[in-house]
CHARMM-style PDB file with segment names, atoms N, HN, CA, C and O in Angstrom:
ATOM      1  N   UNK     1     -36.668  -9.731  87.737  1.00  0.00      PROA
ATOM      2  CA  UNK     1     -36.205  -8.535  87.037  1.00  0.00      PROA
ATOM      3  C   UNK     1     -36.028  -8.901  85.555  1.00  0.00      PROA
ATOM      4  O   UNK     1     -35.086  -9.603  85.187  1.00  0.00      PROA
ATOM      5  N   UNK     2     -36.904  -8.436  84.758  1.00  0.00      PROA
ATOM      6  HN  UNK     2     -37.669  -7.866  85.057  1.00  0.00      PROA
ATOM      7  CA  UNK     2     -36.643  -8.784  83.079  1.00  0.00      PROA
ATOM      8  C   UNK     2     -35.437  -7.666  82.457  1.00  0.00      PROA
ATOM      9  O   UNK     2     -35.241  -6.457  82.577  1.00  0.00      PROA
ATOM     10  N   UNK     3     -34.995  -8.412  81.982  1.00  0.00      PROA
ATOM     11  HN  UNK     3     -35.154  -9.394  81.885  1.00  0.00      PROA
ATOM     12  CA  UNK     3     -33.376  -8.040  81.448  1.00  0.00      PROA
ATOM     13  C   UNK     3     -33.403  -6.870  80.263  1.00  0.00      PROA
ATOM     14  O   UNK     3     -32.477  -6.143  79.902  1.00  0.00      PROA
ATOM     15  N   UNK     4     -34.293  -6.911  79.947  1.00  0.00      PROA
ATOM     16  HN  UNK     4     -35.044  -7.502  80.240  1.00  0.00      PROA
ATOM     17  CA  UNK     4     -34.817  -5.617  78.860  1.00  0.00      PROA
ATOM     18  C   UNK     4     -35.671  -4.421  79.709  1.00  0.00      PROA
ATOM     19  O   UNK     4     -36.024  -3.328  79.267  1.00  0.00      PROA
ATOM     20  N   UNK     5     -35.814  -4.778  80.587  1.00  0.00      PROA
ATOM     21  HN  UNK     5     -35.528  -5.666  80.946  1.00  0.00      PROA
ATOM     22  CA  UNK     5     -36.627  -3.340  81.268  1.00  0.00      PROA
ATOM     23  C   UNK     5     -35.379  -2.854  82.373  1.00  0.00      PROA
ATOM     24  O   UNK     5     -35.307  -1.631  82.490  1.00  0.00      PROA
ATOM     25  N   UNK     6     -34.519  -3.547  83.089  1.00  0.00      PROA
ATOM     26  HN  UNK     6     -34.577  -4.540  82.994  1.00  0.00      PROA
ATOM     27  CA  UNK     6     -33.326  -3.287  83.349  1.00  0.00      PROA
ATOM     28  C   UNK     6     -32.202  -2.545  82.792  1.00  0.00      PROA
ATOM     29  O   UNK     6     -31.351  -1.735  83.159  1.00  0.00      PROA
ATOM     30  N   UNK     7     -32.605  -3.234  81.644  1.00  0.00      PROA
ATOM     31  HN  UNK     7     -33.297  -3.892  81.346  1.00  0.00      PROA
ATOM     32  CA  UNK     7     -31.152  -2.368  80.970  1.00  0.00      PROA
ATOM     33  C   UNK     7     -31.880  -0.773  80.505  1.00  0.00      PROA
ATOM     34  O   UNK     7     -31.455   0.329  80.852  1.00  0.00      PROA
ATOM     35  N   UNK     8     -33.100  -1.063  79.615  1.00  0.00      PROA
ATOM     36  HN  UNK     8     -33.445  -1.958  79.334  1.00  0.00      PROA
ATOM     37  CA  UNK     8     -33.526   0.023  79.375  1.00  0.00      PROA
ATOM     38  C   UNK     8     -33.374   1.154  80.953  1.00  0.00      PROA
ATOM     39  O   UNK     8     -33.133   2.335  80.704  1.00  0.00      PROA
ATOM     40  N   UNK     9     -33.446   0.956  81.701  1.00  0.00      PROA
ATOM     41  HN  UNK     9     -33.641  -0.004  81.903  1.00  0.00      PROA
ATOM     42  CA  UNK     9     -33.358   1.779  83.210  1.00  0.00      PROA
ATOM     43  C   UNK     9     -31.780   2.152  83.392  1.00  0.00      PROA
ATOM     44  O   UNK     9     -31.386   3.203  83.899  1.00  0.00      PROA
ATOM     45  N   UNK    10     -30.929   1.089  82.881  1.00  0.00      PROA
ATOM     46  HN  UNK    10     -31.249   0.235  82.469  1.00  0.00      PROA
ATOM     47  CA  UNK    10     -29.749   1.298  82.836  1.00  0.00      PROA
ATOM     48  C   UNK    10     -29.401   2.266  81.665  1.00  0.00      PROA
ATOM     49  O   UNK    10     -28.747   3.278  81.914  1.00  0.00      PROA
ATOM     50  N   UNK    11     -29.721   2.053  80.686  1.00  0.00      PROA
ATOM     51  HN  UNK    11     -30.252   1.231  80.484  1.00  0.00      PROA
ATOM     52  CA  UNK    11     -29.270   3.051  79.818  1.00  0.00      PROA
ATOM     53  C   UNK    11     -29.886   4.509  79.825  1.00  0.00      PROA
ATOM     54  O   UNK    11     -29.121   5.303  79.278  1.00  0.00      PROA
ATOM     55  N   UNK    12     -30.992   5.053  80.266  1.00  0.00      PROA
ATOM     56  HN  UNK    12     -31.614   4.408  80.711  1.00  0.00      PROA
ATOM     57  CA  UNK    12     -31.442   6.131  81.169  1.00  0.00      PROA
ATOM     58  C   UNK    12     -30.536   6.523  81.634  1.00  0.00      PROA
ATOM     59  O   UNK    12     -29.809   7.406  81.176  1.00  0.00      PROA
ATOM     60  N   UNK    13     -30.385   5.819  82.836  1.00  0.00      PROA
ATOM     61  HN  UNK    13     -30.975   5.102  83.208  1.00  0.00      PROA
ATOM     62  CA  UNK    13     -29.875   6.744  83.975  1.00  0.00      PROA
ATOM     63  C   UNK    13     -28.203   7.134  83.453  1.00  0.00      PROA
ATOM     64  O   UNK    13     -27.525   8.063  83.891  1.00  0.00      PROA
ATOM     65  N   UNK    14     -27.843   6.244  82.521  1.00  0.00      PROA
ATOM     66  HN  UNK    14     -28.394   5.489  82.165  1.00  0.00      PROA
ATOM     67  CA  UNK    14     -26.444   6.679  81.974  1.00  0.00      PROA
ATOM     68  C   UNK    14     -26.757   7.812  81.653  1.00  0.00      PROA
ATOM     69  O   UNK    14     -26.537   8.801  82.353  1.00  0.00      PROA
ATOM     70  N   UNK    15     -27.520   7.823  80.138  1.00  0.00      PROA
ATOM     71  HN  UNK    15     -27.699   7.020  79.570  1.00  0.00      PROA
ATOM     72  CA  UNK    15     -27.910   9.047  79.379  1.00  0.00      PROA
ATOM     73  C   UNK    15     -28.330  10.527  80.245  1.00  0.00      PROA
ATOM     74  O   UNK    15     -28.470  11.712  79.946  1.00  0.00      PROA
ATOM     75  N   UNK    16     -28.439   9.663  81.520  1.00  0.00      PROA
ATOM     76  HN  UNK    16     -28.325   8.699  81.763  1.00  0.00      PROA
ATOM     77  CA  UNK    16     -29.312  11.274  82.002  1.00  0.00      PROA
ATOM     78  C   UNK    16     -28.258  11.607  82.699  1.00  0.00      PROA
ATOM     79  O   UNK    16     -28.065  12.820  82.782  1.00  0.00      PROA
ATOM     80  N   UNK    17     -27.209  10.635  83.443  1.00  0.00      PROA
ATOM     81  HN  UNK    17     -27.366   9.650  83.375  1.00  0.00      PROA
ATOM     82  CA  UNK    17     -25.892  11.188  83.617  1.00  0.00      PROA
ATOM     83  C   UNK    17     -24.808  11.624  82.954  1.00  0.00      PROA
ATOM     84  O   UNK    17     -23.670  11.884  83.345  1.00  0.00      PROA
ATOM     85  N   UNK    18     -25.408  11.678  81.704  1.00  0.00      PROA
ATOM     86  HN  UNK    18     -26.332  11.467  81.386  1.00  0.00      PROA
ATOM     87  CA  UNK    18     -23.840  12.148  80.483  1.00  0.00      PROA
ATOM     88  C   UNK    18     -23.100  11.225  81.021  1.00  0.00      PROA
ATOM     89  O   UNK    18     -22.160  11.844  81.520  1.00  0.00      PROA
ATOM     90  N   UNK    19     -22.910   9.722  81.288  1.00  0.00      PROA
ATOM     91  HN  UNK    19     -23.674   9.219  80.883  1.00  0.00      PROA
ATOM     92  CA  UNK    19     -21.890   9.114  80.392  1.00  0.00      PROA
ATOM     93  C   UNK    19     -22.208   8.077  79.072  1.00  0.00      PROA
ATOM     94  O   UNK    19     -23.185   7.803  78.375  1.00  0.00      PROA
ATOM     95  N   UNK    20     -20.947   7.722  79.152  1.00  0.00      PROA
ATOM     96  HN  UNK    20     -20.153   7.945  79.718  1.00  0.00      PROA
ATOM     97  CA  UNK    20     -21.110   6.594  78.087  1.00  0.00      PROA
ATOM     98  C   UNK    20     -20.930   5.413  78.232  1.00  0.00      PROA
ATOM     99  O   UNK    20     -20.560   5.298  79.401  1.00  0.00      PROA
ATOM    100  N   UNK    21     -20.964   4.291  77.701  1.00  0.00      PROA
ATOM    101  HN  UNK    21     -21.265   4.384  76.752  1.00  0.00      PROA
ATOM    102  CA  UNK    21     -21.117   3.024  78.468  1.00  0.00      PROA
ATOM    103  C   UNK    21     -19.327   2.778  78.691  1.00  0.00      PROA
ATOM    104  O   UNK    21     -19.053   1.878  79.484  1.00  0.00      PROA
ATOM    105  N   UNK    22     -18.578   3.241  78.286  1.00  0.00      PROA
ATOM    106  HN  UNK    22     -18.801   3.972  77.641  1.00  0.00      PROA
ATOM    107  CA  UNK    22     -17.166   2.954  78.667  1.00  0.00      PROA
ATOM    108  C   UNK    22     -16.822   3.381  80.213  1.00  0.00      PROA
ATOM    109  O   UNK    22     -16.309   2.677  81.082  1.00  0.00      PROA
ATOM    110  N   UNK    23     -17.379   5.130  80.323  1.00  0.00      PROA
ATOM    111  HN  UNK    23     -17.796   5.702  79.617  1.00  0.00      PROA
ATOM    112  CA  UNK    23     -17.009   5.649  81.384  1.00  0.00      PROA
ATOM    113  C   UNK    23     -18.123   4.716  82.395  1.00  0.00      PROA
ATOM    114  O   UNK    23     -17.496   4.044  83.214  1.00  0.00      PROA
ATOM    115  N   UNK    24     -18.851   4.637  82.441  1.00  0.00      PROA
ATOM    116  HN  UNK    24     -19.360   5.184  81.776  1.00  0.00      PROA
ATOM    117  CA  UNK    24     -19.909   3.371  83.566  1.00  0.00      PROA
ATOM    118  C   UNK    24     -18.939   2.383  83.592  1.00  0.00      PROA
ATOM    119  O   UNK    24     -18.435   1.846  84.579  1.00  0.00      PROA
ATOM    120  N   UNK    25     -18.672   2.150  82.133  1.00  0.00      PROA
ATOM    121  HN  UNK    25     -19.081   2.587  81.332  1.00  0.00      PROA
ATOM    122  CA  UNK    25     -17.749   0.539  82.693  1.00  0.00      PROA
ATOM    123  C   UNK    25     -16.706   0.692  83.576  1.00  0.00      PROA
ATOM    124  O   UNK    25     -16.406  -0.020  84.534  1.00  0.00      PROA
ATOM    125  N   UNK    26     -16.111   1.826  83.104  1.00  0.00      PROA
ATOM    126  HN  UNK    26     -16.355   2.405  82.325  1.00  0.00      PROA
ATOM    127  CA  UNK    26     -14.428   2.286  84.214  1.00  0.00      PROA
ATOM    128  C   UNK    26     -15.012   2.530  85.586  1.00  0.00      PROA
ATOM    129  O   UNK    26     -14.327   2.050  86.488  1.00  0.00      PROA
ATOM    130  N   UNK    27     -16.190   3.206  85.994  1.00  0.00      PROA
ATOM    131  HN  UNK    27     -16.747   3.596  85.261  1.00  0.00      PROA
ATOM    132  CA  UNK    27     -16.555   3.192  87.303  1.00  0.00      PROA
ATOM    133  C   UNK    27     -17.257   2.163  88.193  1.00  0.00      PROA
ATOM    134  O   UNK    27     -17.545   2.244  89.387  1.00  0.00      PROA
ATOM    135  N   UNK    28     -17.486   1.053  87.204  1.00  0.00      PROA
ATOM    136  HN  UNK    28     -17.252   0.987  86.233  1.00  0.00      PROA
ATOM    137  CA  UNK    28     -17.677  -0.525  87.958  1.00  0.00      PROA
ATOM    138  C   UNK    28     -16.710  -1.383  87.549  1.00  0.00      PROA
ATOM    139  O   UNK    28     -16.852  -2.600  87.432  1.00  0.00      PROA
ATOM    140  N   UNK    29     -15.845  -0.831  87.356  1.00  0.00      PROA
ATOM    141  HN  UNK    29     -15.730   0.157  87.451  1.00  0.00      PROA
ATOM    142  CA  UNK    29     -14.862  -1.751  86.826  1.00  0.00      PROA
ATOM    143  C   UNK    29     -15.310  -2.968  86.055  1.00  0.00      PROA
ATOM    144  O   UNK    29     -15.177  -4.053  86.621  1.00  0.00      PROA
ATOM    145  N   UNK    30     -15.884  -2.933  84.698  1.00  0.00      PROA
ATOM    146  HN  UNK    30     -15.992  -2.052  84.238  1.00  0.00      PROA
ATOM    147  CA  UNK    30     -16.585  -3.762  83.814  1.00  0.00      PROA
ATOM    148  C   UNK    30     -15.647  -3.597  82.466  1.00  0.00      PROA
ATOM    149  O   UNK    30     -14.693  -2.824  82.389  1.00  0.00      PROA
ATOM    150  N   UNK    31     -16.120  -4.504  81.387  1.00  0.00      PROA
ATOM    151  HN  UNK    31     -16.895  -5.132  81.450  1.00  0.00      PROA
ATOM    152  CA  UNK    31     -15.988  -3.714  80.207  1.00  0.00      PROA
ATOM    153  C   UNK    31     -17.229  -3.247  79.462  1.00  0.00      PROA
ATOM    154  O   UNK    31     -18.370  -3.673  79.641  1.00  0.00      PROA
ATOM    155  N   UNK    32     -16.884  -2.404  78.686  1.00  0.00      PROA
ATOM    156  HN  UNK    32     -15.957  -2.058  78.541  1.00  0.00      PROA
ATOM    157  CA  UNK    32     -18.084  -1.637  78.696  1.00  0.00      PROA
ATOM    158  C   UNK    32     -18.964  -2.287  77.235  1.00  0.00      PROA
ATOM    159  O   UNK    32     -19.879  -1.810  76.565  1.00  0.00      PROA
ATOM    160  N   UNK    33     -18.318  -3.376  77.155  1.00  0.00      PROA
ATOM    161  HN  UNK    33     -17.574  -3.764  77.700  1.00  0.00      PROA
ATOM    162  CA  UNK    33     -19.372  -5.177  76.327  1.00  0.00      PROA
ATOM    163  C   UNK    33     -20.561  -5.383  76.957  1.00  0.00      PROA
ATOM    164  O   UNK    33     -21.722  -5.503  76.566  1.00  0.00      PROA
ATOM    165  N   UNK    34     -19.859  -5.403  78.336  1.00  0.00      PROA
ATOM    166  HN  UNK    34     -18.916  -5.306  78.654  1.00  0.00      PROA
ATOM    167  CA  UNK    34     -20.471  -5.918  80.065  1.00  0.00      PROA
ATOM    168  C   UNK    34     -22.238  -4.982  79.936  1.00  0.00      PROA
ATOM    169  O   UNK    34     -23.433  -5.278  79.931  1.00  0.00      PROA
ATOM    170  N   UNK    35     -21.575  -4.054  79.870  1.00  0.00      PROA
ATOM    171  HN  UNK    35     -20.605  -3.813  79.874  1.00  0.00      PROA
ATOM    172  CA  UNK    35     -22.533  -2.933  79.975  1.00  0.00      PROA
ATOM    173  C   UNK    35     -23.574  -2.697  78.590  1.00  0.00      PROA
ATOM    174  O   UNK    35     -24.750  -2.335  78.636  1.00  0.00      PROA
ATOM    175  N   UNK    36     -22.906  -2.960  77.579  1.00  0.00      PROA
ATOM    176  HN  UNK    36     -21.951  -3.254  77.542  1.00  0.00      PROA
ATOM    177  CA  UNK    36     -23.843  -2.947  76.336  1.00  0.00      PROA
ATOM    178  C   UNK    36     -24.890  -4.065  76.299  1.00  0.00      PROA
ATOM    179  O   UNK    36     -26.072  -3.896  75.999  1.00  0.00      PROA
ATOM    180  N   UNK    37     -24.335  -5.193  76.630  1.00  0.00      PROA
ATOM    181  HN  UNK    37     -23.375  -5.330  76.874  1.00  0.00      PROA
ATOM    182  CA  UNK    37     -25.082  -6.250  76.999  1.00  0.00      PROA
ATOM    183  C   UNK    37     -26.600  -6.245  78.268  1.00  0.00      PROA
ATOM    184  O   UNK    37     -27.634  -6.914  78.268  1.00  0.00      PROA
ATOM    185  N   UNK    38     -26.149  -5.299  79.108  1.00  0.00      PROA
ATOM    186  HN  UNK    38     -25.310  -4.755  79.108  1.00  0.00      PROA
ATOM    187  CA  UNK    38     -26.731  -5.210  79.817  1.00  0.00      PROA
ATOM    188  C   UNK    38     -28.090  -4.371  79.439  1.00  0.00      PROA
ATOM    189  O   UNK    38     -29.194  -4.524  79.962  1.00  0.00      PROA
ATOM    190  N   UNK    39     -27.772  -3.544  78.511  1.00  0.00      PROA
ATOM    191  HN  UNK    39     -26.875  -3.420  78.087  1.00  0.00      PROA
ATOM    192  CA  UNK    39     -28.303  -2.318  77.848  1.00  0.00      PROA
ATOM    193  C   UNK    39     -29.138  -3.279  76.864  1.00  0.00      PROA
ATOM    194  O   UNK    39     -30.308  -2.904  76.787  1.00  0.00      PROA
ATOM    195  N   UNK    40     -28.986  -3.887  76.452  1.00  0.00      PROA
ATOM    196  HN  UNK    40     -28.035  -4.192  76.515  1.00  0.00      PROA
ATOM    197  CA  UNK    40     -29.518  -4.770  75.530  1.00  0.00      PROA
ATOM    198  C   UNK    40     -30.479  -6.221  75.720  1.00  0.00      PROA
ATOM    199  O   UNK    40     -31.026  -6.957  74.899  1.00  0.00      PROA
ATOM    200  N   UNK    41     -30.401  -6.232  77.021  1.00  0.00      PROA
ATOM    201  HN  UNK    41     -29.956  -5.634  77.687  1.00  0.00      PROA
ATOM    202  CA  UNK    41     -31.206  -7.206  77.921  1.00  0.00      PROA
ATOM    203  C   UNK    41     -30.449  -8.481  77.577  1.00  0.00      PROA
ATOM    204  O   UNK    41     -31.048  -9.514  77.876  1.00  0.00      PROA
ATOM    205  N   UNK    42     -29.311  -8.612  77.037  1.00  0.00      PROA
ATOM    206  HN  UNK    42     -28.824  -7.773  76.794  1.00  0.00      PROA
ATOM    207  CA  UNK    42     -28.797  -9.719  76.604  1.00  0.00      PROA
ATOM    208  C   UNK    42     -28.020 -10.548  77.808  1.00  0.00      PROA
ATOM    209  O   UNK    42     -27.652 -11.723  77.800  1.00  0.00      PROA
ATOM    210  N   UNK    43     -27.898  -9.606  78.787  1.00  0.00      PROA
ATOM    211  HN  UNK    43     -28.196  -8.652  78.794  1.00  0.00      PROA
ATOM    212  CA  UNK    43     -27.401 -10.206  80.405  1.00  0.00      PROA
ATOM    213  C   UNK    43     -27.901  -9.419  81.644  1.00  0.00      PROA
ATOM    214  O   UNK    43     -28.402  -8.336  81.339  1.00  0.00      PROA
ATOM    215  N   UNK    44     -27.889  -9.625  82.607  1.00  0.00      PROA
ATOM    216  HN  UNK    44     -27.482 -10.505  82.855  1.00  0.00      PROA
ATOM    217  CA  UNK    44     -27.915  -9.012  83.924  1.00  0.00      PROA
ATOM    218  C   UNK    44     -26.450  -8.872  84.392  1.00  0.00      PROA
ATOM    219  O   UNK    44     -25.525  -9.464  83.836  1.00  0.00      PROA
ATOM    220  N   UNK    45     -26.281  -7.940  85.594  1.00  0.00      PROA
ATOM    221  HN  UNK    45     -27.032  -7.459  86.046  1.00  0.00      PROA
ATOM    222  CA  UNK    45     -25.151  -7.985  86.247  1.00  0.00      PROA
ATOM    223  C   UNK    45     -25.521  -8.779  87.274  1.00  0.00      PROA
ATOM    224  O   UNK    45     -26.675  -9.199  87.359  1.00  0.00      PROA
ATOM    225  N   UNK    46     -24.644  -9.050  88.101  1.00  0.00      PROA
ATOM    226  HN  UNK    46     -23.706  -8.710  88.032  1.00  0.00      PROA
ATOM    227  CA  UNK    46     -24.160 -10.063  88.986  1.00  0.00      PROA
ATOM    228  C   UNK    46     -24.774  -9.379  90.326  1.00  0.00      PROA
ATOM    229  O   UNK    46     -24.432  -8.218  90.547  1.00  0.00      PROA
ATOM    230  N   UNK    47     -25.686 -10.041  91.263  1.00  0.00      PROA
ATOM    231  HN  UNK    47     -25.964 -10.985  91.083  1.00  0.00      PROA
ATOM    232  CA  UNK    47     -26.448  -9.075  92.135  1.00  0.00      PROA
ATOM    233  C   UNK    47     -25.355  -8.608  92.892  1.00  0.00      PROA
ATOM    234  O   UNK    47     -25.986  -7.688  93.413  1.00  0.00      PROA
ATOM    235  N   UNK    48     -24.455  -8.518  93.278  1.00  0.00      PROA
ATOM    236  HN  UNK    48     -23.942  -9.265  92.855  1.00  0.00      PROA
ATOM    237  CA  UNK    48     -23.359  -8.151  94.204  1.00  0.00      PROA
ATOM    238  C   UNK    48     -23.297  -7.187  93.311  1.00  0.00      PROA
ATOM    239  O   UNK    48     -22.285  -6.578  93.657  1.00  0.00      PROA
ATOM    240  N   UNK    49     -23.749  -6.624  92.332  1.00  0.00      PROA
ATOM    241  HN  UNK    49     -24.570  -7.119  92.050  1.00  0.00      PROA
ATOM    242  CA  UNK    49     -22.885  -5.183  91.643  1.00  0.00      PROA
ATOM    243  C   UNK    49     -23.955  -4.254  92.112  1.00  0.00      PROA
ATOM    244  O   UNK    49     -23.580  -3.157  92.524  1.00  0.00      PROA
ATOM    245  N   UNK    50     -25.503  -4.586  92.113  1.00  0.00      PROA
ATOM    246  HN  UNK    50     -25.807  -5.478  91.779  1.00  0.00      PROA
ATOM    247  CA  UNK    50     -26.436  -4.077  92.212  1.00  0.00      PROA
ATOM    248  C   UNK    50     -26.452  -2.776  92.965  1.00  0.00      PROA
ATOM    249  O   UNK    50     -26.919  -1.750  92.471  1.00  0.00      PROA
ATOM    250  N   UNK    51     -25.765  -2.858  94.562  1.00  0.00      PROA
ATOM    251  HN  UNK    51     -25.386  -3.691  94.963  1.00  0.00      PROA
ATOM    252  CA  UNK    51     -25.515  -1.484  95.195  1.00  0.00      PROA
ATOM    253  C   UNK    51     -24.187  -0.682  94.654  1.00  0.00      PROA
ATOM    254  O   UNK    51     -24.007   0.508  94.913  1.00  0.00      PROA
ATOM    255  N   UNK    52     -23.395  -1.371  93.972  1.00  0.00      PROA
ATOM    256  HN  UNK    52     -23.541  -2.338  93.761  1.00  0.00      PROA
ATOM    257  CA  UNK    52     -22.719  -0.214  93.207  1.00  0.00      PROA
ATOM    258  C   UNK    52     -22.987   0.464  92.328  1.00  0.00      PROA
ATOM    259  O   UNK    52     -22.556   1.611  92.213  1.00  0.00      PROA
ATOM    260  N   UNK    53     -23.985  -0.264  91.277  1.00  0.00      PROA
ATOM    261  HN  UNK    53     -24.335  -1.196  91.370  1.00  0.00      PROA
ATOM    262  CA  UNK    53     -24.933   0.918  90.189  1.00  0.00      PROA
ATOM    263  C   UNK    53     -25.525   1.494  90.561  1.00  0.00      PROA
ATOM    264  O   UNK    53     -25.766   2.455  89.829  1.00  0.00      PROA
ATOM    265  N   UNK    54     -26.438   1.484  92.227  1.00  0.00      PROA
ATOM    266  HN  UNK    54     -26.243   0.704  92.821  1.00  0.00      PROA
ATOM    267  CA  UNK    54     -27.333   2.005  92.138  1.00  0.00      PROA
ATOM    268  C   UNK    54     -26.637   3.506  93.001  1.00  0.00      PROA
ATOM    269  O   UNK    54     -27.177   4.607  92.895  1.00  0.00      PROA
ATOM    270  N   UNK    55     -25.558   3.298  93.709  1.00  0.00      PROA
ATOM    271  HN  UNK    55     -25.119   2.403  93.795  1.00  0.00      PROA
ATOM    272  CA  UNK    55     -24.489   4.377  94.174  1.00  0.00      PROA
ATOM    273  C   UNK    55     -23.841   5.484  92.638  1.00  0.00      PROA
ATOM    274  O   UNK    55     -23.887   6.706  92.498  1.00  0.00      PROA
ATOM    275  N   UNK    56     -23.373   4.571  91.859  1.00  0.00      PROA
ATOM    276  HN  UNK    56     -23.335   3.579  91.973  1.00  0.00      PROA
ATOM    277  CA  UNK    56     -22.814   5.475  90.957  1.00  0.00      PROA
ATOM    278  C   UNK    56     -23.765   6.452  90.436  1.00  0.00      PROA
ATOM    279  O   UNK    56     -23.375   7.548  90.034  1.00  0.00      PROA
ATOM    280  N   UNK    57     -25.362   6.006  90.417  1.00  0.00      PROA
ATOM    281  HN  UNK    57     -25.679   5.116  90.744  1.00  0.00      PROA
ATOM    282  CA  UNK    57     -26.423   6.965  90.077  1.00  0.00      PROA
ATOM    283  C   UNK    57     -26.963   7.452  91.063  1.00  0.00      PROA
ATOM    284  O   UNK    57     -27.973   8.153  90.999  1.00  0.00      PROA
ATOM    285  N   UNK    58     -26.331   7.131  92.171  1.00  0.00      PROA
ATOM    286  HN  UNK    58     -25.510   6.561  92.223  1.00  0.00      PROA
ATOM    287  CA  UNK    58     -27.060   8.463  93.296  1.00  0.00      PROA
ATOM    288  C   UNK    58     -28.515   7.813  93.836  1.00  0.00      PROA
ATOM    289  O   UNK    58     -29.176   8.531  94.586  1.00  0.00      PROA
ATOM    290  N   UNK    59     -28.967   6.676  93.537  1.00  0.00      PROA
ATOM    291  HN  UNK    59     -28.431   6.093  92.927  1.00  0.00      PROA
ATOM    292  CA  UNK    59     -30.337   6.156  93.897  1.00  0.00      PROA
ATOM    293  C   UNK    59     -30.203   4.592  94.246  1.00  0.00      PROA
ATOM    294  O   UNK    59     -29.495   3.769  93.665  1.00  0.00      PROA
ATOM    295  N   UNK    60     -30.975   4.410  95.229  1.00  0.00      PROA
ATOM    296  HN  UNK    60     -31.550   5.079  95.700  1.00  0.00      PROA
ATOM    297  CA  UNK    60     -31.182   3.046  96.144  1.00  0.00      PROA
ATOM    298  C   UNK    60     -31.790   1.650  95.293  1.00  0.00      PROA
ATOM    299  O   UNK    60     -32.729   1.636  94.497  1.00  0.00      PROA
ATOM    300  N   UNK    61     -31.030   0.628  95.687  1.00  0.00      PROA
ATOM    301  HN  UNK    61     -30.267   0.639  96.333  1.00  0.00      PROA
ATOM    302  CA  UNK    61     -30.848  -0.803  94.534  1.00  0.00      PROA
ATOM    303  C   UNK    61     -32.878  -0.605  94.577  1.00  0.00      PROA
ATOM    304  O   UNK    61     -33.275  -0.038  93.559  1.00  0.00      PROA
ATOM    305  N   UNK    62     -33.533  -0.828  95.150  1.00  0.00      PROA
ATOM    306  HN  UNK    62     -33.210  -1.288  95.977  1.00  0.00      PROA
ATOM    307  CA  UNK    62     -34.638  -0.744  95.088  1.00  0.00      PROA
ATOM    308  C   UNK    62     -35.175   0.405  93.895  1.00  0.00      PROA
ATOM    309  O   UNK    62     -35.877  -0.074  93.005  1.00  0.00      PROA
ATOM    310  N   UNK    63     -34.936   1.619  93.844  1.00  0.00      PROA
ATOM    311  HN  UNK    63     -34.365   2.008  94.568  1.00  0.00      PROA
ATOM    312  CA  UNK    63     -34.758   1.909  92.536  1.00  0.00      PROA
ATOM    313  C   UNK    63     -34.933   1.001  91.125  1.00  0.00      PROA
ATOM    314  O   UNK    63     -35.772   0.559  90.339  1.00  0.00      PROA
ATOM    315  N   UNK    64     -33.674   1.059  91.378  1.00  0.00      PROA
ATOM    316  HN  UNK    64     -32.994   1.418  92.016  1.00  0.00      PROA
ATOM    317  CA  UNK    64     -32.769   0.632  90.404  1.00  0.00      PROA
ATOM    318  C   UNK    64     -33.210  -0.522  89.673  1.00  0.00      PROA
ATOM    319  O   UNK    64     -33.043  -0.643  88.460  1.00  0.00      PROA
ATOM    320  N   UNK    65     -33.897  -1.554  90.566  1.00  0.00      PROA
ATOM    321  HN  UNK    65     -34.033  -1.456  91.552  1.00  0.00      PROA
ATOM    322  CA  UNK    65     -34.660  -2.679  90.050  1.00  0.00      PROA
ATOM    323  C   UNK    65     -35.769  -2.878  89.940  1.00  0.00      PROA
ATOM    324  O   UNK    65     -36.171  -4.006  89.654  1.00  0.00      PROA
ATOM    325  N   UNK    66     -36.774  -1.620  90.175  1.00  0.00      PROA
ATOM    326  HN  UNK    66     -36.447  -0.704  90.407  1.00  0.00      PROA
ATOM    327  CA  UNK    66     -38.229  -1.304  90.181  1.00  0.00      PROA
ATOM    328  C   UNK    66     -38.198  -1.476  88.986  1.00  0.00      PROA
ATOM    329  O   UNK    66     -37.339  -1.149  88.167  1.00  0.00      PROA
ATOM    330  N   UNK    67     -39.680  -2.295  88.795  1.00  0.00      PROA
ATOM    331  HN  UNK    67     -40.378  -2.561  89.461  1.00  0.00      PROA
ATOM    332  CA  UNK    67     -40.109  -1.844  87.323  1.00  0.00      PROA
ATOM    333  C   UNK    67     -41.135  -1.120  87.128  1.00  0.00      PROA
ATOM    334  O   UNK    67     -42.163  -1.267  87.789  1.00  0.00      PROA
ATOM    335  N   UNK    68     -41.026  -0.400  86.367  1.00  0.00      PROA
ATOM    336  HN  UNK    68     -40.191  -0.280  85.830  1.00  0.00      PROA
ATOM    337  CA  UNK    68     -41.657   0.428  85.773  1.00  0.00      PROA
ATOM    338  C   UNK    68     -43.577   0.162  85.733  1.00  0.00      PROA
ATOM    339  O   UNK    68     -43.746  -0.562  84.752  1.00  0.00      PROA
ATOM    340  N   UNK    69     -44.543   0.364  86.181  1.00  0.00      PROA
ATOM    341  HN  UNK    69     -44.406   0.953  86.978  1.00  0.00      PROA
ATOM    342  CA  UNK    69     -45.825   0.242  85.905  1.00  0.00      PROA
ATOM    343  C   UNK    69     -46.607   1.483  85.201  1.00  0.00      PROA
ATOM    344  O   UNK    69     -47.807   1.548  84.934  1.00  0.00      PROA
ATOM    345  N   UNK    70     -45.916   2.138  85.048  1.00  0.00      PROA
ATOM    346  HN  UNK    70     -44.942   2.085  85.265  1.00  0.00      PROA
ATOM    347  CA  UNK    70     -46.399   3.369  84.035  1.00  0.00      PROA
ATOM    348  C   UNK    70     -46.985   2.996  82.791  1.00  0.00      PROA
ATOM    349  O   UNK    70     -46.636   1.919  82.307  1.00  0.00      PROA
ATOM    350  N   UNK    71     -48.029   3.885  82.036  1.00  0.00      PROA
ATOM    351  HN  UNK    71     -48.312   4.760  82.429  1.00  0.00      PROA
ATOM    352  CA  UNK    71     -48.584   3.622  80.449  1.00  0.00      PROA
ATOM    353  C   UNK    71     -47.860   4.645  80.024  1.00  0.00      PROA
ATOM    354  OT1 UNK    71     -47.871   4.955  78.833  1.00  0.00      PROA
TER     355      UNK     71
END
């Protein structure tokens, strides 16, 4: 999973959920550093979080960690 096509997926699905990276952070209990970072490919989360992001957005970790093959 490359950490820049992740986050970019992560910051989507925020945006398309109207929040902001604070309110994501309060609903994984993160700080929302945690989450900018993540957004930024500068870290991954911890695979044990994996089915909780992919719950808070309503879509399956498989989702969530697909990458993208689209042009």
């Amino acid at each position: 999973m490359c950490p820049h096509v992740f986050g970019n997926k992560i910051a989507e699905l925020r945006k398309k959920h109207n929040m902001t990276q604070r309110e994501l952070a309060i609903k994984l209990s993160m700080s929302a550093k945690a989450i900018s970072k993540w957004e930024t490919g500068r870290s991954l989360p911890d695979i044990a979080l994996l089915p909780k992001i992919a719950s808070t957005f309503a879509i399956g970790v498989d989702e969530l960690i697909a990458e993208s093959h689209q042009s």
